[in-house]
N, C-alpha and C positions, 0 to 999 in steps of 0.2 A: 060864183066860183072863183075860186084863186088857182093859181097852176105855181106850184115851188120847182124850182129847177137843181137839180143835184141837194136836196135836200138833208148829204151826210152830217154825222158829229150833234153841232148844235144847231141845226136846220131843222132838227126837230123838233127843238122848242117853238120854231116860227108855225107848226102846224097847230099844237094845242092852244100858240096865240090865236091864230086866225080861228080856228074852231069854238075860239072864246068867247069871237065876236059873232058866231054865229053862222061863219063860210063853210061852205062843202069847199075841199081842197082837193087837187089834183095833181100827180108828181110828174115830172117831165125828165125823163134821166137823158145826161147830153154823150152817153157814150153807153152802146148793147153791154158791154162788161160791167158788173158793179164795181167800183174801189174794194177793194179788202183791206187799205190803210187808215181807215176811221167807221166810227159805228155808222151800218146800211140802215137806208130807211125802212122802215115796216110797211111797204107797198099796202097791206090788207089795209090799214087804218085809211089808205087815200081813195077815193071814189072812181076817180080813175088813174093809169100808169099807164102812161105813153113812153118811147123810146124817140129820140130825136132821130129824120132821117133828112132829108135834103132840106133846106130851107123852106122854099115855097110847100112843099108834101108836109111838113112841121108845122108850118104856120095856119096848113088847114085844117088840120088833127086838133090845134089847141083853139080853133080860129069853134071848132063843133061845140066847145066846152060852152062857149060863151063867158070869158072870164071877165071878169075887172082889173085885175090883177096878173102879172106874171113877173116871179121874186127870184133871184138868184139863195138859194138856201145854203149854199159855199160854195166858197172860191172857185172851183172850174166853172160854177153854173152862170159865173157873171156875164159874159161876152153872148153866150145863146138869151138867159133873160133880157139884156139887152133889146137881141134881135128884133124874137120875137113882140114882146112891149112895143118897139119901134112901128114892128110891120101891123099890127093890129089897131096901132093907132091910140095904145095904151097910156095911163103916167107912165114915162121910160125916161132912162138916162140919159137915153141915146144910145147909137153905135159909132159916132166919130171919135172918142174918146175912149172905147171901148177896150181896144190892146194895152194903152197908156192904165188902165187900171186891172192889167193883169201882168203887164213886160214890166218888170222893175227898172231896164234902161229907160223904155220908152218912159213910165213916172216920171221919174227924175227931171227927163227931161223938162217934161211939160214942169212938173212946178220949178223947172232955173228957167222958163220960159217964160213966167208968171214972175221973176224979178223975187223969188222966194229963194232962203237958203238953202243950201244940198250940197251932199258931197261931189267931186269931181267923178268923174265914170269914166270905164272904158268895156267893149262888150268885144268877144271874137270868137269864132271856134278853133283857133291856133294858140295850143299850149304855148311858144314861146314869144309871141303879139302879147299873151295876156303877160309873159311876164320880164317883155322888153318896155310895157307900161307901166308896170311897177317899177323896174329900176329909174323911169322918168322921175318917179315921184322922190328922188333924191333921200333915199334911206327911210322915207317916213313909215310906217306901219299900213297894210291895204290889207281888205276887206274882199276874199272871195270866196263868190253865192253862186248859188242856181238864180236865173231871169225867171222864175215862175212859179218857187217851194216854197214853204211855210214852216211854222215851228221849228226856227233854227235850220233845220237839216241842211247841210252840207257846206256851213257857212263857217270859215274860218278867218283868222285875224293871224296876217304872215308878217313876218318882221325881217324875213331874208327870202332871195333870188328861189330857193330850195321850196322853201314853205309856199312860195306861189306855184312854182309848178305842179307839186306834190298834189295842191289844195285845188287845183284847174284841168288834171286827169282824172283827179276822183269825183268831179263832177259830170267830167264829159261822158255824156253815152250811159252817164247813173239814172234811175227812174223816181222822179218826184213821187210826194206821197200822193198826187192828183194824180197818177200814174202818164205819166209823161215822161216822153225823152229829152232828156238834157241836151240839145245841140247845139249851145251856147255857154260860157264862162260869163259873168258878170265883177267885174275888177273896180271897187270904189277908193278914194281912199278914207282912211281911219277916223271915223266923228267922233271924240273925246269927250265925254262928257255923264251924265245920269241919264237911264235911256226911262222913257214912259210910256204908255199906252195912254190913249184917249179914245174915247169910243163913243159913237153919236149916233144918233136918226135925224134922218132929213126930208123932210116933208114940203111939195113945190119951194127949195130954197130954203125955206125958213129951218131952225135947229132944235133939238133938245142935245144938250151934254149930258150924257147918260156916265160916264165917271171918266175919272183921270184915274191910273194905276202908277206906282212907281216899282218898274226891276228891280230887284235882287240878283243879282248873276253872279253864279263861278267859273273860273277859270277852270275847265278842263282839257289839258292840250292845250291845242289850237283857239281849242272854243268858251265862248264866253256863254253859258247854260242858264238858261231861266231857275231859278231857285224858289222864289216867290216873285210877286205880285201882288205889292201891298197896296190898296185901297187913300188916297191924297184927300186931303180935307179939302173942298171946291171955296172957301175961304184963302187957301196956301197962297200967298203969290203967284208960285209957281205954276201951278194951277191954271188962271186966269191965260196966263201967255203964253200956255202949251194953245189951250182951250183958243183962241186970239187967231195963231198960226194953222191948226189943222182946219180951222173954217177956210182958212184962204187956202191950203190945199183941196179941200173938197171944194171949190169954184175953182180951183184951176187943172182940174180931172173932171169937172161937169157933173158931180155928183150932187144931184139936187132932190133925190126921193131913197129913201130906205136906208139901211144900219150902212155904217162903216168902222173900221178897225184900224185905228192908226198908229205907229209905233215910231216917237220922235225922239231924239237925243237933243239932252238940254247941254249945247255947248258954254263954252265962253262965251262966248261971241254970242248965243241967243239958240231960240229951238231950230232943228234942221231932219227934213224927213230921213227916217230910215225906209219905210215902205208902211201901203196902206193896202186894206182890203175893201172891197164895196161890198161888205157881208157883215157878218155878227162878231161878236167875238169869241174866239174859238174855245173859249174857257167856261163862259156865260152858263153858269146856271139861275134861271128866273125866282126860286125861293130864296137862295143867299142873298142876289140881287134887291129881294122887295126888302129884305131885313136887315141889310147892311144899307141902302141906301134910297128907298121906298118906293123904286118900279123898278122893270127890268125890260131890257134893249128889246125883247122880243115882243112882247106888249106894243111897246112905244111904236118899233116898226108894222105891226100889225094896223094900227089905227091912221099910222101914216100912209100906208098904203089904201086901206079900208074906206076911212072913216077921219079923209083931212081936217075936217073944220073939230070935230073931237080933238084931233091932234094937235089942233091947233089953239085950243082952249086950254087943255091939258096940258103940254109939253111945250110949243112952240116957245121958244127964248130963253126955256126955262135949263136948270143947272140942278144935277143930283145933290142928296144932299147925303151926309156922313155921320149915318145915324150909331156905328159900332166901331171897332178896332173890327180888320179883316182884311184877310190875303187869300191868293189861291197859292197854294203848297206842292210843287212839283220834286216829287223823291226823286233823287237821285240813287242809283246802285253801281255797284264793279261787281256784281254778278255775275256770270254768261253760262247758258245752257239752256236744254230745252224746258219749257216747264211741262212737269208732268201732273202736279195739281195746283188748286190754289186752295189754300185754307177758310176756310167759312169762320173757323174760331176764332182766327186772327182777325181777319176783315170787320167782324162783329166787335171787335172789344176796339178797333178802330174808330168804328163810327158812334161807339158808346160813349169818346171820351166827349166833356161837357164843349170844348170847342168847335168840335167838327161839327156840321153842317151836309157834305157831300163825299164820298167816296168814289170814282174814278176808278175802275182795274183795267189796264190796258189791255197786257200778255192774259194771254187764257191755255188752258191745258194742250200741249203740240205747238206752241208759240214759241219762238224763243226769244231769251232775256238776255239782252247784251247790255255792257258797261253803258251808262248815259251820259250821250256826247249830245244831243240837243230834244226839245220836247218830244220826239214819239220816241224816244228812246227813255223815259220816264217811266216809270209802271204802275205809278200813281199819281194820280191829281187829290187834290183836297183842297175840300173850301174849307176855311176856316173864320170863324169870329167870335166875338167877345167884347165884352163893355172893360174887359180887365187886357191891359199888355201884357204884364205880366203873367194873365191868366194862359192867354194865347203863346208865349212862348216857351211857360212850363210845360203845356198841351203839345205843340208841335215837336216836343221832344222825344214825347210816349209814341207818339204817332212814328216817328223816324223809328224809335228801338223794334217798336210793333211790327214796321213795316217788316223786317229780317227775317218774320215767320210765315208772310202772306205765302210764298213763291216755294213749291218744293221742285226741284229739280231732278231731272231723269239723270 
């Protein structure tokens, strides 16, 4: 038995891995409310569904299952899989490290702890703390976030006194997509540079690099918007000494068993963390994955938690390889309204065209469609690849015009 913990989004993929290898699964939801800000798990597919209640009363409930295993399946689920792993006496991360891989101060911390580069930080619940810290930083550009959000939201890049306060009332008291209350501002400042993704599994210590991505961002506003995510030949230089760096961040966060998601900015000066996840990556889908670069994260984590010494024949050391051209394609719209349908005709001649691979529809009918200021304000995702670039960005062109007709608006 495996026990996944908050298993939304791509948590799901971690169930059909595990069920691949043969495991009856179990969901562990760490809070009685489901999220309604990413796709719920399908409880009926899990053997059983528990709801987390006190520690010890939790640990007895998942303690009956008899697991091997208990996986953080996203982001909120890291700190309770943790625990419980811990209390059971499970492979586990641990719990002393546990906030540090969920509080983006607390991060930082530990890896400028760990003699690794990072931005400077400052964290307060006083709008004008956070931005009597910024004017320290003597005119330079700063960076403020939510301590615990994902996919961009509510992360802005201020250049004056105004844009910081602005950008640290609209976070306080706002509710992450984890559905959390913001009772904190996170103030960095500005990492200049080409930002990446790297994404891995870790199995007792040992690593698979499961790929290096590079951003594509636009400026909207404040904000700098995911656009794509294009897929780094593991060849690149670049590559190598993103790949170098975020291994020394997972040892200095204790991250020694299961997927991680890390998002570094290649400075001058060399790579420096933005923020990492102890989860999958939030994009991940497993068929793009095996065909653009011939496995996928959820696989790799499954056997690493499963079935070490497999992972370890298979994966351990080893570096994806880059077998297509291939990004993941996040639309952008200036939209806004309710939606009253989504088109099946459009969606269809969507995923007919020769590049697409995967289609993503976020908003659904009663949803509404706001301009996209960062990922969940997207309203599509698309994997996309091709052995042709040029194939891929005559494609991704159709895909953008197409998109105009997915969305009918009340």
């Amino acid at each position: 038995m495996v026990v996944l913990v908050d298993a939304y989004g791509t948590g799901r993929h971690l169930r059909a891995a595990f069920a691949g290898l043969g495991a009856e699964i179990a969901h562990l939801s760490s809070r009685p409310e489901p999220l309604t800000s990413m796709k719920a798990p399908d409880l009926d597919t899990y053997a059983a569904a528990l709801v987390a209640a006190d520690p010890v009363e939790t640990a007895r409930r998942v303690a009956a299952l008899r697991p091997v295993a208990v996986v953080a399946g996203q982001e909120p689920g890291v700190p309770l899989a943790d625990l419980m792993s811990e209390m059971l006496g499970l492979p586990t991360n641990g719990t002393a490290l546990s906030a540090a891989r969920r509080d983006k101060y607390r991060m930082i911390e530990a890896v400028r702890k760990a003699g690794l580069r990072c931005a400077r930080q400052f964290r307060s619940d006083d709008v004008d703390a956070v931005a009597a810290w910024a004017r320290e930083q003597g005119g330079r550009p700063v960076v403020v976030k939510p301590l615990a959000d994902a996919g961009s939201q509510g992360v802005s890049i201020c250049t004056d006194p105004a844009g910081v306060r602005a950008a640290a009332e609209a976070i306080l008291g706002a509710v992450t997509m984890y559905g959390e209350t913001n009772a904190e501002v996170l103030a960095q400042s500005y990492l200049s540079g080409t930002e990446y993704i790297v994404d891995t599994v870790s199995c007792r210590g040992d690593r698979y690099n499961a790929g290096v991505w590079r951003y594509d961002k636009r400026r909207r506003g404040a904000r700098n918007v995911p656009h794509r995510a294009l897929l780094v030949a593991p060849d690149d230089p670049v590559a190598a000494e993103l790949i170098a760096y975020t291994h020394e961040v997972l040892d200095a966060l204790g991250i020694e068993f299961g997927a991680a998601h890390a998002e570094v900015m290649m400075t001058a000066d060399g790579p420096a963390l933005v923020e990492i996840g102890a989860r999958m990556n939030g994009t991940m889908n497993p068929d793009f994955d095996t065909e653009s670069f011939g496995a996928d994260q959820a696989r790799a984590c499954a056997l690493a938690w499963l079935r070490p010494d497999a992972f370890a024949e298979e994966f351990a050391g080893r570096t994806y390889r880059k077998l297509r051209e291939g990004f993941v394609y996040h639309v952008a719209t200036d939209r806004s309204g309710v939606v009253e349908s989504v088109d099946a005709t459009a969606l269809a001649r969507i995923d007919g065209i020769e590049s697409v691979r995967a289609v993503t529809v976020k908003p659904g009918p009663g949803d509404r469609l706001r301009p996209t200021v960062d990922l969940p304000s997207s309203p599509l995702t698309v994997h996309m690849a091709h052995a042709d670039a040029a194939a891929l960005a005559r494609d991704q062109a159709r895909v953008l015009e197409l998109s105009q007709e997915v969305f009918r608006l009340a």
